[in-house]
C-alpha positions as CSV (number, residue, x, y, z in Angstrom):
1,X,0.0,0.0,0.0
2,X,1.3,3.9,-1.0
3,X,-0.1,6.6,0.8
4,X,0.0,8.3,-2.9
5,X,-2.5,5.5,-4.0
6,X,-4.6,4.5,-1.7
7,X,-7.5,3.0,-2.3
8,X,-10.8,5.4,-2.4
9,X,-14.4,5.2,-1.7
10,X,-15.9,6.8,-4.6
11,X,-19.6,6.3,-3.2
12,X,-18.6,9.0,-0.3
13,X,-17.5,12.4,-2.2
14,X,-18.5,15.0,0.8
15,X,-15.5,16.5,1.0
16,X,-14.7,16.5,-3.0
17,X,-12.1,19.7,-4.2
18,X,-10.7,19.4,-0.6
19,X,-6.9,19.3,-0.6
20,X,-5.2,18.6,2.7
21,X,-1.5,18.8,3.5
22,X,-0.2,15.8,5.8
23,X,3.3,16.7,7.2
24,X,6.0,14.6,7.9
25,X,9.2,14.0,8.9
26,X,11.8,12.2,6.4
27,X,11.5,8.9,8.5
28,X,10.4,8.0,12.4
29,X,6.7,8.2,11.6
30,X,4.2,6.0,13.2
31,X,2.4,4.4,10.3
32,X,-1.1,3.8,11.4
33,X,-1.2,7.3,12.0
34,X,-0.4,8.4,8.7
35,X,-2.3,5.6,6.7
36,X,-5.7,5.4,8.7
37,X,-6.6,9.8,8.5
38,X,-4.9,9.4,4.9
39,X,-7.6,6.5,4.2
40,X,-10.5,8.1,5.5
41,X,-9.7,11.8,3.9
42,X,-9.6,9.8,0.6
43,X,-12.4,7.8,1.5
44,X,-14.5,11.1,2.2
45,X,-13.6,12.1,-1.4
46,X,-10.1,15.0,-0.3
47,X,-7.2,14.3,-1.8
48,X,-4.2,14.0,0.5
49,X,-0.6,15.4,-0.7
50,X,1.8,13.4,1.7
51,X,4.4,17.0,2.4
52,X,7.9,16.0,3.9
53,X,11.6,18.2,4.3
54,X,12.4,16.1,1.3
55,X,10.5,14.6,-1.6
56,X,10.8,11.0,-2.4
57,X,10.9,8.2,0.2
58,X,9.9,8.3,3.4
59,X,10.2,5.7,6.3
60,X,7.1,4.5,8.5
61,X,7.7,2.4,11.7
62,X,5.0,0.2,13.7
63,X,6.6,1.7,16.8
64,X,10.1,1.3,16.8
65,X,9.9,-1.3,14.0
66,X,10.4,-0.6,10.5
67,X,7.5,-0.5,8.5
68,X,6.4,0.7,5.1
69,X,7.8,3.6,2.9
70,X,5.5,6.3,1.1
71,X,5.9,8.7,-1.3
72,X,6.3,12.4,-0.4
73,X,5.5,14.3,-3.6
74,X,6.3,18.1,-2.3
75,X,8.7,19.4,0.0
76,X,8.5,21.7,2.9
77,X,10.7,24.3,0.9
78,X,7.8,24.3,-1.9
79,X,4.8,23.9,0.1
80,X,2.2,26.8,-0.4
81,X,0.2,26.9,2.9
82,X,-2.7,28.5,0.8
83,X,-3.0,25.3,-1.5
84,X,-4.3,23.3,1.1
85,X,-7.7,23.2,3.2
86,X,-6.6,21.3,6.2
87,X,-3.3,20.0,7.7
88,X,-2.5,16.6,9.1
89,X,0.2,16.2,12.0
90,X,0.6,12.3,12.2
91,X,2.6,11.1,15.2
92,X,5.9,9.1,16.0
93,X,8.0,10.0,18.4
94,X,11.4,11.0,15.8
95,X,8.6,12.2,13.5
96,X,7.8,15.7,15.0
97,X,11.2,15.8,16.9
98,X,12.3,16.3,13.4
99,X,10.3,18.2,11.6
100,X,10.8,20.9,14.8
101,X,14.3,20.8,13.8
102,X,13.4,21.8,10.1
103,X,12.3,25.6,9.6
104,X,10.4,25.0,6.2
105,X,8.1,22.6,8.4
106,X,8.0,25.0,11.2
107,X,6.8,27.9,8.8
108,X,4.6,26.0,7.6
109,X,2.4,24.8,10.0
110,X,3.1,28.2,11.4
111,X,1.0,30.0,8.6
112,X,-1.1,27.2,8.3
113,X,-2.3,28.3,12.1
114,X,-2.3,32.1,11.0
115,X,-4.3,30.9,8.1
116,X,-7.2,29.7,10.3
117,X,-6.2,26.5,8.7
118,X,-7.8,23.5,10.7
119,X,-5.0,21.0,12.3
120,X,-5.2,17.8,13.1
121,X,-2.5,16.2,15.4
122,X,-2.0,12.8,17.2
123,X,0.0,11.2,19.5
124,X,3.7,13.2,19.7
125,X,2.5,15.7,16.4
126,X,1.5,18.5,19.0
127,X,5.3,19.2,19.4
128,X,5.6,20.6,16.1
129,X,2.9,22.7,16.8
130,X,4.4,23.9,20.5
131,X,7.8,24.7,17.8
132,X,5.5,26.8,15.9
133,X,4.2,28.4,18.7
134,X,1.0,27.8,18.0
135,X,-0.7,26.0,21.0
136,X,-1.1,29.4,23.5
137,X,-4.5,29.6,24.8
138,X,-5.7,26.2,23.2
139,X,-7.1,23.1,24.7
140,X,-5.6,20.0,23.3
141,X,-4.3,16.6,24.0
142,X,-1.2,14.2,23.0
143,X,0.5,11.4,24.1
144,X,1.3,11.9,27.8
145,X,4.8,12.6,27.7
146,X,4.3,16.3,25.7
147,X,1.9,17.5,28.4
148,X,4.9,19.7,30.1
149,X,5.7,20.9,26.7
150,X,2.3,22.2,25.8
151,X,1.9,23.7,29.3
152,X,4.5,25.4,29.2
153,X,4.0,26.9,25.4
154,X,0.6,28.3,26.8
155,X,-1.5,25.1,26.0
156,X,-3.8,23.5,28.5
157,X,-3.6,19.9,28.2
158,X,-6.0,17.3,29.2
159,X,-6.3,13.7,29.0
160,X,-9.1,13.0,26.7
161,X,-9.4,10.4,23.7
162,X,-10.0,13.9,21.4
163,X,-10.3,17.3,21.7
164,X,-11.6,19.6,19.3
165,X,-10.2,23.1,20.5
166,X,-11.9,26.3,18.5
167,X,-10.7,29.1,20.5
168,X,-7.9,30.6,18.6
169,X,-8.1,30.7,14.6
170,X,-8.6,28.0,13.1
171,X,-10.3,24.9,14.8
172,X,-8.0,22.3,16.4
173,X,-8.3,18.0,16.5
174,X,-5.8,16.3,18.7
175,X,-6.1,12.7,20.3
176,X,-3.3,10.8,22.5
177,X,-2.4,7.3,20.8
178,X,-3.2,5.1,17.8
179,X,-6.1,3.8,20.0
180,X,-7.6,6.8,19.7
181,X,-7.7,6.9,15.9
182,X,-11.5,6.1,15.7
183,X,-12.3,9.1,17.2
184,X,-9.7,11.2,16.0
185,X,-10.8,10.0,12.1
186,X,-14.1,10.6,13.1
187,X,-13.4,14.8,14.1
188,X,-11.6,15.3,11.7
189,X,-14.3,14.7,8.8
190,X,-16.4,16.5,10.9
191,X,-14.6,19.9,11.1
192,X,-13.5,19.4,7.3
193,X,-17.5,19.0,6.9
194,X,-18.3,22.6,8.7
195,X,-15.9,24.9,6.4
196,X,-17.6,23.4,3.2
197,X,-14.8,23.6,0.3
198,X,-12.5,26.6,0.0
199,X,-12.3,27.8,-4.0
């Protein structure tokens, strides 16, 4: 399976002309997390453009285990925030510890937030957004360990299976774990359902 050609349920087209950027780091991300939001954006009829520092391969782990490699088709350095409807923070622990490391990345979900650009993050994602500086005076959760982090950029933090935040710009969906993905899947079609499609 390519996160580039996934398969889609054409029957379900609510969320046709809806591009949405999913970020991520060269290598270190948690699969399921990329594959199961990519499946169900597809499924709802957006089209997904996998976004990484560089194009080309990159490396997917089930944990700390190698996994599968996808296909970024545009890098960081290229990325238009204002081409895209929605942004996708998939997890991994050396996922978002890199892409906070890489300024493209960091600009990038930066305007995305000034934008009013709804994010979606899971798991460790939300540190990339506390490297933004983008999580003062939101509500959100993550996987347990960031919850220091996010305090201390401004961010309340809670222990909830997901939060959708909407003070601030731009609404916010964050969950802790892969367990969570149900629910996390299941927000995020939601809040891509209540903007309608940008032109």
């Amino acid at each position: 399976m390519s996160a580039t050609n996934s398969a889609t349920n054409s029957s379900s087209t609510r969320l046709d002309g809806l591009t949405v950027a999913v970020l991520v780091a060269n290598e270190g991300i948690e699969q399921i997390e990329l594959t199961e939001p990519w499946k169900t954006l597809e499924g709802a009829g957006a089209t997904p453009v996998l976004i990484a520092p560089k194009t080309g391969e990159v490396q997917a782990f089930d944990h700390l285990t190698k996994a599968d490699t996808f296909d970024a088709t545009v890098s960081t350095s290229d990325a238009d925030p204002n081409d895209y409807a929605a942004l996708v923070l998939p997890g991994g622990v050396a996922n978002p510890d890199q892409l906070r490391t890489d300024d493209d990345a960091v600009e990038f979900v930066r305007a995305m937030a000034a934008n009013g650009t709804p994010i979606a993050a899971i798991c460790h994602a939300p540190w990339t957004l506390v490297e933004a500086g983008v999580v003062d005076g939101r509500t959100l959760t993550s996987w347990p360990s960031l919850q220091t982090d996010i305090r201390n950029a401004g961010g309340t933090w809670v222990d909830e299976e997901v939060v959708v935040c909407t003070a601030g710009r731009g609404p916010l969906v964050t969950s802790r774990n892969p367990d969570d993905l149900p629910a996390f899947n299941d927000q995020l079609l939601a809040v891509l359902e209540s903007i309608g499609v940008r032109s």
